[in-house]
C-alpha positions in Angstrom: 119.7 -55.4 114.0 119.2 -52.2 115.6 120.7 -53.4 118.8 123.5 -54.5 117.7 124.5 -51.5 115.3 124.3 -49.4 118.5 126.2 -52.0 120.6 128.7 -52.6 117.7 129.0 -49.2 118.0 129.2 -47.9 121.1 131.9 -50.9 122.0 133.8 -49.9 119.3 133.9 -46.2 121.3 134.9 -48.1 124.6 137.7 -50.0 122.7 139.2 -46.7 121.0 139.2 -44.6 124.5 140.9 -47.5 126.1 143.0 -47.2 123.8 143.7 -43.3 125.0 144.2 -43.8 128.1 140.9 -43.5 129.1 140.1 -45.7 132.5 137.1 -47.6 131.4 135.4 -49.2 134.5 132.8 -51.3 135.5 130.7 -48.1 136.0 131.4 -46.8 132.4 130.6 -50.3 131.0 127.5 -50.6 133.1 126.5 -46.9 131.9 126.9 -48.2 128.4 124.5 -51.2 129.3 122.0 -48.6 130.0 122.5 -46.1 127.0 121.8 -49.1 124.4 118.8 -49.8 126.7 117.5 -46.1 126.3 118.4 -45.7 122.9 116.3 -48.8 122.1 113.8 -47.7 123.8 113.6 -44.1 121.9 114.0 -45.3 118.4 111.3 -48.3 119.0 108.9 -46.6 120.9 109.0 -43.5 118.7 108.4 -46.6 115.9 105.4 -47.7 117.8 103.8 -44.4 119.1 104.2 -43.3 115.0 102.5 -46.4 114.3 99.8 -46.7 116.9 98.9 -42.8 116.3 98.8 -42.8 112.8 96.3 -45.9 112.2 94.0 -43.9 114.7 93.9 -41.0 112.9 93.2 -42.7 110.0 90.4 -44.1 111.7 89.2 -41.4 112.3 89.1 -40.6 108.5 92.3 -38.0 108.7 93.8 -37.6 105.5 97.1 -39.1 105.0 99.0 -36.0 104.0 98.0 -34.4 107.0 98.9 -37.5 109.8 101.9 -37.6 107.4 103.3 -33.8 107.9 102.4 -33.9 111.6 102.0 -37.2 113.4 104.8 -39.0 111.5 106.8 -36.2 110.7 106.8 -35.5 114.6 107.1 -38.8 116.0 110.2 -39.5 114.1 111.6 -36.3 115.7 110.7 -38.0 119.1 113.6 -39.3 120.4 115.2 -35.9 120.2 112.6 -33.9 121.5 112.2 -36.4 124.5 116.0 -36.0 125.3 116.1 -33.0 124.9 112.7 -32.1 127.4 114.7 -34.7 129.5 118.4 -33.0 129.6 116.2 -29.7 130.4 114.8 -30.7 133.7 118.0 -32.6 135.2 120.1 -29.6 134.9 121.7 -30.6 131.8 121.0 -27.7 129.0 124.5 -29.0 127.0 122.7 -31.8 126.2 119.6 -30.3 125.5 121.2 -28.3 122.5 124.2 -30.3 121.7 121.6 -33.1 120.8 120.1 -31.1 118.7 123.1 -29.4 117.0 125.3 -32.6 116.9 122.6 -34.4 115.2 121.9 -31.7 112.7 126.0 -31.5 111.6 126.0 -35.6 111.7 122.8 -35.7 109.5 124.4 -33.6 106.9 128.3 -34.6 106.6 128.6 -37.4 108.4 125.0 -39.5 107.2 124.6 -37.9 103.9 128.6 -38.3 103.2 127.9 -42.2 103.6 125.0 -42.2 101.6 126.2 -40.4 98.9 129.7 -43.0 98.5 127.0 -45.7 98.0 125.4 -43.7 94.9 124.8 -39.9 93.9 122.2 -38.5 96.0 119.6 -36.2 93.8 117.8 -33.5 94.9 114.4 -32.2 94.5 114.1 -28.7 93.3 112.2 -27.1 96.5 114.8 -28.7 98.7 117.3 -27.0 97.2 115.7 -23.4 96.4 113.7 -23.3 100.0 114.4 -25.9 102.9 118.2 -25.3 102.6 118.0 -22.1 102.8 115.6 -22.7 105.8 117.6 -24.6 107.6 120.2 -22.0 107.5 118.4 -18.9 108.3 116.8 -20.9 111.6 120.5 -22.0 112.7 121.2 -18.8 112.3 118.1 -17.2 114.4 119.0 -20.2 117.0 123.1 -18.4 116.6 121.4 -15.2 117.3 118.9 -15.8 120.2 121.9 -18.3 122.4 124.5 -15.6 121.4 122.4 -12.5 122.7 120.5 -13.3 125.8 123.3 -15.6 126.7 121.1 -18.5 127.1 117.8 -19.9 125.3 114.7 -19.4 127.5 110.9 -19.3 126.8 110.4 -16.5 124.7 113.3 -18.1 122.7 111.0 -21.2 122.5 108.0 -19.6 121.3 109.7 -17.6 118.6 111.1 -21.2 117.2 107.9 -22.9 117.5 106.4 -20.0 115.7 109.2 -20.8 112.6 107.9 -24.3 113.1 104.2 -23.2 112.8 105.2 -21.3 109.4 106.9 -24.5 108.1 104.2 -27.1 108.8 102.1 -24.0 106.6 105.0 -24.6 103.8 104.3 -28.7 104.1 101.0 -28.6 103.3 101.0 -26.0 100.6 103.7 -28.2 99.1 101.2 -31.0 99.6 98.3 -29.2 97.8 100.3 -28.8 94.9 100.7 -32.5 94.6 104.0 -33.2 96.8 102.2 -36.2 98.5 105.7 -38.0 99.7 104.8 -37.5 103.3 102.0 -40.2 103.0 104.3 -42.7 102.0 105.2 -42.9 105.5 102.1 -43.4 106.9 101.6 -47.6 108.2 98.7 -48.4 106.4 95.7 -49.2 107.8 94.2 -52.8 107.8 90.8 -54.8 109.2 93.1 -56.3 112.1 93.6 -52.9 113.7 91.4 -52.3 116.4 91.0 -49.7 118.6 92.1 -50.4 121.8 94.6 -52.1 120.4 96.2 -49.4 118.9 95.3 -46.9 122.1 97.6 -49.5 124.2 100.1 -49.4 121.2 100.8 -45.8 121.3 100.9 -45.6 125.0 103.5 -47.8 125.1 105.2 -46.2 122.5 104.8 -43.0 124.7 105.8 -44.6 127.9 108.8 -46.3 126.1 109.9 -43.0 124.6 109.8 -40.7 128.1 111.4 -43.7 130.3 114.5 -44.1 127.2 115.1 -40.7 127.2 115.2 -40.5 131.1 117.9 -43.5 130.7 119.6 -41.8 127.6 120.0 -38.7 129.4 121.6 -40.4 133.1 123.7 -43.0 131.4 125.1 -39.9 129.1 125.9 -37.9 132.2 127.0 -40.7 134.0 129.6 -41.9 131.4 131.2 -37.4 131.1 131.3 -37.3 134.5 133.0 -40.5 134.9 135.8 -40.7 131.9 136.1 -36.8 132.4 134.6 -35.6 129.9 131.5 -32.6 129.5 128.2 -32.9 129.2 128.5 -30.8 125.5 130.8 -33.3 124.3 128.9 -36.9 124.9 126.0 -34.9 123.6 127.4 -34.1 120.1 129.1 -37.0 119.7 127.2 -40.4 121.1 123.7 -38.8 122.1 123.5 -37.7 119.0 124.7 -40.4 116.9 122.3 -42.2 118.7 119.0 -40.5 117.8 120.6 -39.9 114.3 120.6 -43.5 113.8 117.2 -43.6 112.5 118.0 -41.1 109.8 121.4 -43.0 109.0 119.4 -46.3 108.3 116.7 -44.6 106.2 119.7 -42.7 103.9 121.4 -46.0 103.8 118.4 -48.1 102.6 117.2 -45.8 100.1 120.6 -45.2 98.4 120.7 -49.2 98.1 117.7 -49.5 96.6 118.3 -46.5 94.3 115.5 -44.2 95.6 117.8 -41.7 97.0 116.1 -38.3 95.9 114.3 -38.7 99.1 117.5 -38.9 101.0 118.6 -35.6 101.3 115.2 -34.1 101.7 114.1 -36.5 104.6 117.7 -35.2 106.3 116.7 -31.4 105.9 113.4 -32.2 107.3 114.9 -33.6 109.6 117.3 -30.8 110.6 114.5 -28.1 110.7 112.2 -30.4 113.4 115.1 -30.8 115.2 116.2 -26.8 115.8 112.7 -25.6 115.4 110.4 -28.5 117.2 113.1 -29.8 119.5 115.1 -27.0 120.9 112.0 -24.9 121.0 109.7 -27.5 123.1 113.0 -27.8 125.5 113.8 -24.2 125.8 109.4 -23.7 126.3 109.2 -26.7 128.8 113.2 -26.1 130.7 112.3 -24.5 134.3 114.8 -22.5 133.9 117.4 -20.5 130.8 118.9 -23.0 129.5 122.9 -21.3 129.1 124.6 -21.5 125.8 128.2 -21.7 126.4 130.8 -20.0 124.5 131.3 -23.1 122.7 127.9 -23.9 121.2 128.5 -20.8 119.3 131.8 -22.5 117.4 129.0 -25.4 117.2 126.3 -23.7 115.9 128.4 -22.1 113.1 129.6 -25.2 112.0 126.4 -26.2 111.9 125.4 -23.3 109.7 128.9 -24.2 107.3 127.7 -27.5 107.0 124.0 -27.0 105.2 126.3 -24.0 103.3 128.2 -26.5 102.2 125.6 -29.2 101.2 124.0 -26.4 99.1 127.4 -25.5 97.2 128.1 -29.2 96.7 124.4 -30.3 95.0 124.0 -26.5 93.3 125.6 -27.1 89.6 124.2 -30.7 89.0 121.2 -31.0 91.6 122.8 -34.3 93.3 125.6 -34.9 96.0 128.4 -36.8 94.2 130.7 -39.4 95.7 133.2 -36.6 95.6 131.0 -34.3 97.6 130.1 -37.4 100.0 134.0 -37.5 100.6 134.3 -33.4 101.2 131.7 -34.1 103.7 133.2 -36.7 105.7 136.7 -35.0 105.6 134.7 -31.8 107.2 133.5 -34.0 109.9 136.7 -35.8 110.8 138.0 -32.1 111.4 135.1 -31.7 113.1 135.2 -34.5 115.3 138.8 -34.0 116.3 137.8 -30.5 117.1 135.6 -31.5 120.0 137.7 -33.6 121.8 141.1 -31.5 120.9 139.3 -28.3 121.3 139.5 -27.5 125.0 143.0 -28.2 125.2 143.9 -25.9 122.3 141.4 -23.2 123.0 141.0 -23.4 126.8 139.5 -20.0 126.5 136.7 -20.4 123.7 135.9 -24.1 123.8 134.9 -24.1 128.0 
């Protein structure tokens, strides 16, 4: 199923920029090919690495809150931080950040907005009082510390791991005060699951997840460089629908089956790892500054408008209505457009 959304997907993509104008060869196709291949790759070997290093900390008589707020949490943040590691050492810093930052404004107005036109999306009480307002104080920090140095570089890194430290602290006071939902995600334990088994089971969830990304990041580049387009642009728009898809099918499923007060605080959670854990590993582990262009500014405040805007829309009746999911999606069509009309409008700003 999961290949086929992404292929369904991604053709749909090549169908629409043929119909542009754009020159789709045999090399663009063929890049294609290889960006389902690494996105597969992510999204199941981030599944099996989760899996495989959860069951051995439970062995090892972890708790489940704790694997819960780190492994898990982490591992589902994987496919991100792997790109993103990835982009940094193949001279490609746009998609290093607009990974992160594309997937951060798709989680909130493009995947919630879907979610919420299937039924109203509630939301718990420290969701709304604290992680929303996290979320846009450490967009904002991530604003300030591209914007000033011109660039995001190790120091950067350690200052948003630091955030990341102070949030994990947050997890598990929540957690002590009875908020056990991040066990829920934890694959349970059962007498089949030995050992070894599940040492070679998160290797090659590991292996999977560092040779997708390494595929992700050269088919990405491949296809800009090919249909003319930037590196910021394939990264806000397909890489990051891409490693959002695991978010989108999560929303999706639990607004069907009517649990969605998890919803919107499973996308915030999301968000936070992915400014916080994956922009800071990358910026830690890039050789060199990674530059943040005039452009990723626009980005980055949209990003910041867009958890503004999620906490406006859920603030009277504590849940995202069908109406809001509309406002959402409207925001991200104009959003959308913006990237690929932008440099021709703004030649001097969008660059």
């Amino acid at each position: 199923m999961l290949v086929a959304i992404i292929a369904l997907v991604l053709g749909a993509a090549l169908y629409v920029m043929n119909m542009l104008g754009v020159n789709i060869n045999a090399n663009v196709i063929f890049s294609v090919g290889v960006l389902v291949v690494g996105f597969v790759m992510l999204i199941k070997g981030a599944d099996l690495f989760v899996e495989g290093a959860s069951k051995i900390a439970a062995k090892f008589k972890i708790p489940l809150i704790v694997i819960g707020l780190t492994i898990v949490a982490m591992g589902t943040s994987a496919p991100e931080a792997a790109i993103s590691i990835s982009a940094s050492f193949q001279d490609a810093a746009a998609i290093s950040i607009g990974n992160a930052v594309g997937s951060n404004i798709m989680n909130i107005l493009l995947i919630l907005g879907v979610s919420a036109l299937i039924t109203n999306l509630k939301i718990k009480p420290n969701t709304l009082k604290f992680e929303i307002p996290f979320v846009v104080v450490i967009t904002a920090v991530l604003l300030l510390l591209g914007w000033i140095g011109g660039g995001l570089d190790k120091i950067d890194g350690v200052i948003m791991l630091l955030l990341f430290a102070a949030f994990l602290v947050y997890l598990f006071y929540l957690a002590k005060k009875g908020d056990d939902s991040s066990a829920d995600d934890v694959p349970e334990l059962t007498e089949k699951d030995k050992l070894p088994i599940l040492i070679i089971i998160t290797l090659i969830g590991l292996v999977s997840i560092v040779l997708g990304s390494d595929l992700t990041v050269s088919a990405a580049k491949n296809i800009a460089q090919t249909i003319g387009i930037d590196d910021r642009t394939i990264s806000l728009t397909v890489v990051a629908f891409g490693t959002s898809l695991p978010e989108l099918i999560t929303c999706i499923a639990a607004s069907l089956k009517k649990k969605s007060d998890i919803a919107i605080g499973n996308i915030i959670g999301s968000n936070i790892f992915n400014i916080l854990f994956v922009v800071g590993l990358a910026s830690v582990f890039s050789p060199s500054v990674m530059p943040y262009g005039q452009a990723f500014i626009i980005d980055t405040i949209v990003a910041i408008a867009a958890a503004v805007i999620l906490g406006l829309l859920v603030l009277r009746k504590k849940e995202l209505s069908r109406i809001g999911g509309v406002i959402m999606l409207v925001a991200y069509a104009v959003y959308f457009a913006y990237i690929f009309v932008g440099p021709s409008l703004f030649p001097g700003v969008v660059q």
